[in-house]
N, C-alpha and C positions, 0 to 999 in steps of 0.2 A: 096758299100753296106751300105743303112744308117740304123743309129738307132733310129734316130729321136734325136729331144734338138742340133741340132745343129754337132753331134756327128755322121761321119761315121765309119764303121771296114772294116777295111783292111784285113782279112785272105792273107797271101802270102806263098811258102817257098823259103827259102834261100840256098843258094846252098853253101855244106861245102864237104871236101875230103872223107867225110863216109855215103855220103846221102842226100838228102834234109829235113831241119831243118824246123818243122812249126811254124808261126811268127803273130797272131792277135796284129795287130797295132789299136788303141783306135785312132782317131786323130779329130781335127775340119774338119767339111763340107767345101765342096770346097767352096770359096769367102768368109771363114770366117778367122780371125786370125791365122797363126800359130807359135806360137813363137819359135820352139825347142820341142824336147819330149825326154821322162825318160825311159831307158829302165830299166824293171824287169829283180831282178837276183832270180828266186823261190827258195821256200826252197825245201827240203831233202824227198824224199818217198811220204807218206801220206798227210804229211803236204805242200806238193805239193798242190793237189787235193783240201786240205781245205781253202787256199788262193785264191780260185780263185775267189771265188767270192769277195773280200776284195779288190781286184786290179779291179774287174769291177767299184767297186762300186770309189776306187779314181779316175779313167777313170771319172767319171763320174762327180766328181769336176776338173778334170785338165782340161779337153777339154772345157769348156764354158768360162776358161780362158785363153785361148789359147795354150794349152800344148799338144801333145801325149801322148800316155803311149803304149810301146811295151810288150807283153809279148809272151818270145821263150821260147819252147821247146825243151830242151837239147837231146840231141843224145839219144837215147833210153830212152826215157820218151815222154808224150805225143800221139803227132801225127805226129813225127819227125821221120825219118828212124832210124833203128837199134832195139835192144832188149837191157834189161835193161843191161844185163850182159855186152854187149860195151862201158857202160858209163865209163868215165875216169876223173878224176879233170882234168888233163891239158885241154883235149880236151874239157871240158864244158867251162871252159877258152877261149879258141880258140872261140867257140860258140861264147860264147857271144862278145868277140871283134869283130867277124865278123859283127855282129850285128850291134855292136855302130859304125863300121865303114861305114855303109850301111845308117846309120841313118846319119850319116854328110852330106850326097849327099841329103838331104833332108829337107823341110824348117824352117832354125834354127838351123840346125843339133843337136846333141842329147846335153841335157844341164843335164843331170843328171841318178846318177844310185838308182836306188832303191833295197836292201836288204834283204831278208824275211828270220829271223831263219838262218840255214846253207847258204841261198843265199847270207847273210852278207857277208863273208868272201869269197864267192867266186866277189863278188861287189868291196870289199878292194881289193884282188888279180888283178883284172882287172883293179880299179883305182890306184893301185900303177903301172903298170906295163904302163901304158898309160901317168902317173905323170904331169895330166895337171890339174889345180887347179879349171878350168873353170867349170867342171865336178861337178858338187852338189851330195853329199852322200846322203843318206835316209837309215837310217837301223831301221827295227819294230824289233823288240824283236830279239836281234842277237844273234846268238851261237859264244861265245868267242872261245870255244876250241874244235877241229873236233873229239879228242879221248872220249869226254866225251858225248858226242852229239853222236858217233857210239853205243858207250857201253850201253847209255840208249835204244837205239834202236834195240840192238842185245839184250835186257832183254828182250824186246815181245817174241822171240821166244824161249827164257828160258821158258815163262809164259806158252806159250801155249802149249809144253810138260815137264809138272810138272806132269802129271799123266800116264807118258806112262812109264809103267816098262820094253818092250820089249827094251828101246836104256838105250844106258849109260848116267848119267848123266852130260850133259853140261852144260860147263860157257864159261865169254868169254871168261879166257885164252884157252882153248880148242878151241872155234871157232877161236878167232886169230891164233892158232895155223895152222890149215885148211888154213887160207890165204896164212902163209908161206911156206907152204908146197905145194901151187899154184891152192888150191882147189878155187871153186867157193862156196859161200854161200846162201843161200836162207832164207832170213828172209822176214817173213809177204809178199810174194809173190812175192817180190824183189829180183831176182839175184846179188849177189855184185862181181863183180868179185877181185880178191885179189889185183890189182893195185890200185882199185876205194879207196878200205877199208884202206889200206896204207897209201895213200896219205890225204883223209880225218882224218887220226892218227894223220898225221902231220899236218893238218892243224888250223891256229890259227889268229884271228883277229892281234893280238901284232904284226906278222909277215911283216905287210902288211903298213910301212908308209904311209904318204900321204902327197903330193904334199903341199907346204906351201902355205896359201892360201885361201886352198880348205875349202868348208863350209859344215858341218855335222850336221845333225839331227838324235839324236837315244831317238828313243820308247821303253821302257822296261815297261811291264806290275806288275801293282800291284795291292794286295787286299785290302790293307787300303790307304784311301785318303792322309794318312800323313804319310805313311813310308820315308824311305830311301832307297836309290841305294841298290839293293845285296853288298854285303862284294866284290864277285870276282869282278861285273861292275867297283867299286870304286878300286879297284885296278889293275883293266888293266887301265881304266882311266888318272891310276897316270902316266903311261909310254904311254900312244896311245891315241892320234894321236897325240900328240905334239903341242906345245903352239903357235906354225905359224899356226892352224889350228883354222877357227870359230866354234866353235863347240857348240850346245844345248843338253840339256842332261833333256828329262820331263819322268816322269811318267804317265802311265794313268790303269785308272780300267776299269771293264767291263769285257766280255767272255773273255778268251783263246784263241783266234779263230784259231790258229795254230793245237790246241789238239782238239777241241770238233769234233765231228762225222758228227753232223747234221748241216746244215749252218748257220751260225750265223752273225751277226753283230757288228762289232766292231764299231760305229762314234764316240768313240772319238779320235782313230788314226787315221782317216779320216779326221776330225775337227783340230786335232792339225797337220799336214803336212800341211792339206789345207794353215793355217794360217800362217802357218811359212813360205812357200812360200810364200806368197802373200806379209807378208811385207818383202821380201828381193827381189822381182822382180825378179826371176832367171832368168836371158837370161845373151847370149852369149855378152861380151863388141865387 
């Protein structure tokens, strides 16, 4: 299927133990370049939906340099089988290795993962758990820690019955509660089932070393040209990824584009990945 610029898409699915996985590969036209492609790890819910176009748009600098860029749809999200309430970390895990392991059989096989918010840590998860250094990191705006990143997101549905006198009122130790007690959850139209919520509690970038080696690029967004890292970045920082790691560490301004509603554009996380690949040549030795 082409796009034109040089640029075909792949729609495929993938075939995993709970269904077939849908999979739009970004890649160069046949008899062009290909050196290797980066497979997407998305972020968490909404912030899903609002990356997508941000990952067309890198597609759209990787491929005329000879790159792919895959993006899957995890087990109930998307256009993948299952309903949201099947989603599981391990299993989005499984997902995506299957994935990168699809993409080796392929030209270049896969040379990097890329991160989005919660995707970050499910990208760590997967490149620690694969510990080959060859694999290049990408995280835009990461969520360091999976409890704090839940609890903001179980506040929507605080918000949005703050005026209903008919239920009692809930926090989220109350809905954590429900999890353990093996209820399902429905925030912002989202089923969570009490495995999924668990494990993202426990989930955390610190967790997840990386392979010595291995070369990192993290985007974190800011509103003044001349701030400093968050307080927490700079101190996970001080213990992750560890000093065998090459790691860049920029800021950039501009939209939210994880949070805003309507689509938006970010170039200069675009602009600054672009670059940072380009002078490190990322391919396979």
């Amino acid at each position: 299927m082409g796009h034109g610029g040089g640029i075909s898409l792949e729609p495929s699915f993938l075939d995993s133990p709970d269904g077939p996985l849908f999979a739009m590969l970004h890649r160069p036209a046949d008899g062009r370049p290909w050196l290797g492609t980066f497979l997407c790890c998305m972020p968490f819910n909404e912030e899903m939906n609002r990356c997508r176009s941000m990952t067309s748009e890198l597609a759209q600098r990787l491929v005329p340099a000879g790159y792919g860029l895959m993006v899957l749809d995890l087990l109930g999200t998307g256009d993948s089988a299952g309903q949201y309430s099947d989603g599981r970390w391990s299993t989005w895990v499984d997902n995506l290795q299957a994935a990168l392991h699809g993409l080796r059989q392929r030209p270049g096989g896969c040379v990097g993962l890329l991160g989005i918010r919660l995707g970050a840590i499910l990208a760590a998860e997967l490149h620690a758990r694969e510990a080959d250094p060859a694999l290049t990191l990408l995280l835009w705006q990461p969520v360091l820690d999976g409890k704090t990143h839940l609890t903001q997101f179980m506040r929507v549905r605080i918000a949005a019955n703050m005026d209903r006198t008919d239920q009692p009122r809930e926090t989220t130790t109350t809905m954590r509660q429900q999890w353990s007690s093996g209820e399902i959850v429905e925030i912002a139209g989202y089923a969570l089932h009490p495995e999924l919520a668990q494990a993202i509690d426990q989930a955390s970038l610190a967790a997840n070393p990386l392979a010595a080696g291995t070369r990192l690029l993290w985007l974190e967004h800011s509103i003044e040209a001349d701030a400093a890292l968050s307080p927490a970045t700079q101190r996970l920082l001080e213990r992750w990824p560890g000093a065998a790691v090459e790691q860049t560490v920029q800021l950039f301004q501009g939209p939210a584009f994880w949070q805003v509603h309507e689509r938006v554009d970010a170039p200069q996380v675009i602009d600054a990945t672009a670059a940072w690949l380009r002078a490190r040549e990322v391919t396979h030795a």
